[in-house]
C-alpha positions as CSV (number, residue, x, y, z in Angstrom):
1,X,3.0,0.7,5.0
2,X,4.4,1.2,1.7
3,X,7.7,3.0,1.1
4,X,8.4,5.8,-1.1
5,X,10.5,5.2,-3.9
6,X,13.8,4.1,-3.6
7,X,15.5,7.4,-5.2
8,X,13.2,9.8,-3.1
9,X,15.1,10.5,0.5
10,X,12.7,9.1,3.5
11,X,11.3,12.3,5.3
12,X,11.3,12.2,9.3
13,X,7.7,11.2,9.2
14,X,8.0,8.5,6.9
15,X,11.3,7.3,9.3
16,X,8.7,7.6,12.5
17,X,6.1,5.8,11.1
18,X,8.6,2.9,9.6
19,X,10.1,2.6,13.4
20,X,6.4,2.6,15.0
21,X,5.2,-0.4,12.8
22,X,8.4,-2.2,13.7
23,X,7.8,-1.4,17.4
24,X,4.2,-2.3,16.8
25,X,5.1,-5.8,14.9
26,X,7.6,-6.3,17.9
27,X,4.9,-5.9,20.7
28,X,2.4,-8.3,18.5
29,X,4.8,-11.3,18.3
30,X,5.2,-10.8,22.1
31,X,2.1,-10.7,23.3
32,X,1.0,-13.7,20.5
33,X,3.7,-15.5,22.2
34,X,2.8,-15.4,25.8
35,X,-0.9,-16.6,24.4
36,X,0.1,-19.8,23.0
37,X,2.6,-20.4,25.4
38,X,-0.1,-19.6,28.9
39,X,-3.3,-21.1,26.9
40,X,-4.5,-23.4,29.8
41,X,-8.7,-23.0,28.9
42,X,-10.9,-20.7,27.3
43,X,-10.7,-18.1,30.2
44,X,-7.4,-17.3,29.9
45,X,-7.3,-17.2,26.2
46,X,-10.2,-14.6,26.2
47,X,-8.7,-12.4,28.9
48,X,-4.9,-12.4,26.8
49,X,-6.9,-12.0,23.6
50,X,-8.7,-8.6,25.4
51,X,-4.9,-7.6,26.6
52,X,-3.9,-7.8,23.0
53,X,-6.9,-5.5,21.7
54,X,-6.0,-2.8,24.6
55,X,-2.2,-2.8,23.5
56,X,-3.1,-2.6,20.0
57,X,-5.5,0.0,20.4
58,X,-2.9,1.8,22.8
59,X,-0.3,1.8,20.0
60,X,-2.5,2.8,17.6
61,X,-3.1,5.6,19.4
62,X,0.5,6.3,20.2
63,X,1.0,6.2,16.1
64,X,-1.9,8.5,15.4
65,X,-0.7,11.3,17.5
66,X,2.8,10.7,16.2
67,X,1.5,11.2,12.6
68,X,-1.2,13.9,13.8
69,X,2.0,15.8,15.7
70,X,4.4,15.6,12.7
71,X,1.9,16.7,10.1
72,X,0.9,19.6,12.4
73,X,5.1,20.5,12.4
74,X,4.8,20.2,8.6
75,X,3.4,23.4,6.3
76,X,0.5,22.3,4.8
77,X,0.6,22.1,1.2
78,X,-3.0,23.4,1.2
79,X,-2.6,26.8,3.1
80,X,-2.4,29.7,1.3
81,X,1.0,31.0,0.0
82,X,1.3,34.8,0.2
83,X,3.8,36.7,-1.5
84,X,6.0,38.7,0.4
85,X,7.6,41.9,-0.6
86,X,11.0,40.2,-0.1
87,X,9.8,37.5,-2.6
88,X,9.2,40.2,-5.4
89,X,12.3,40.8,-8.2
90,X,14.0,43.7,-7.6
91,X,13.5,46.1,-10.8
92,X,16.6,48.4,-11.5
93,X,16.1,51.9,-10.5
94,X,16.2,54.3,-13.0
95,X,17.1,58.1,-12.7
C-alpha cells in the first residue's frame, strides 16, 4: 500500500488499512513459519500450503469489508450536492 504524502494527515481508512496489512504480514510470517519448521513430506506441506490460502483468503476478506464499511461511512464524492436554502447568502432586506 502506498502512503499518502507526508504533509497530508492519514484519514481513518488509510489508518485501518495500514493496521490490516501489518496484521496481515504478521499472520503470513506465522503461518510460513510453522511450514518450514513441520515440513516432514509432501503431504503435510500441501495441507499447510492450503491452510495458508484459506487464512489469506479469510483476511482478505476481513480487509475488503473493512474498506467496503468505511467507504460506505464516507460521503461519496460522486453524489449529488444539493443546495440548501441555509447554504444561500443572505441578501439585505430593503424597505
Amino acid at each position: 500500500m502506498t502512503l499518502p504524502a507526508a504533509s497530508a494527515p492519514l484519514s481513518c481508512l488509510d489508518v485501518d488499512l495500514i493496521l490490516k496489512e501489518e496484521e496481515l504480514q504478521e499472520d503470513l510470517l506465522r503461518v510460513y513459519y510453522t511450514i518450514v519448521t513441520r515440513q516432514e513430506d509432501y503431504n503435510a506441506h500441501l495441507k499447510f500450503s492450503e491452510s495458508i490460502l484459506h487464512t489469506v483468503e479469510q483476511l482478505a476478506e476481513r480487509v475488503e469489508a473493512v474498506v467496503v464499511g468505511q467507504q460506505a461511512q464516507q460521503p461519496s464524492a460522486l453524489a449529488p450536492s444539493y443546495p440548501s436554502s441555509h447554504d444561500a447568502p443572505k441578501q439585505p432586506r430593503t424597505y
